[in-house]
N, C-alpha and C positions, 0 to 999 in steps of 0.2 A: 597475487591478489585473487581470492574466492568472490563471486559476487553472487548473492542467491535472491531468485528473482521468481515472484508471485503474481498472477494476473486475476482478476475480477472486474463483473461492469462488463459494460457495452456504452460508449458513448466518447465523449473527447478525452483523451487522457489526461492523467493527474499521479503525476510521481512524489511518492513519499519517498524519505532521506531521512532515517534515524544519523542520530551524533554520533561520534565515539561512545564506545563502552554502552551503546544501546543494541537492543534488536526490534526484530518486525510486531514483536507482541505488546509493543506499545499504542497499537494500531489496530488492535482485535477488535475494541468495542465501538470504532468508529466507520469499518469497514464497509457492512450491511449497507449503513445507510449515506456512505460516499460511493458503493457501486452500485445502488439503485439508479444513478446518473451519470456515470464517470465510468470507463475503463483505469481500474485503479492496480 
């Protein structure tokens, strides 16, 4: 198993979990504005 892992933020953490057959650019355009608050 590969598991590839990205940090952003400063604050309580907040784990995203894409599906199958997804990846982390599902998550682009919400990022900014969940690590304005969140260690994401």
């Amino acid at each position: 198993m590969t598991l590839h892992v990205e940090t952003l933020g400063a604050g309580p953490p907040l784990v995203l979990l894409h599906g199958w057959a997804m990846h982390s650019g599902l998550w682009s355009g919400l990022l900014p504005a969940l690590a304005a608050k969140h260690r994401v």
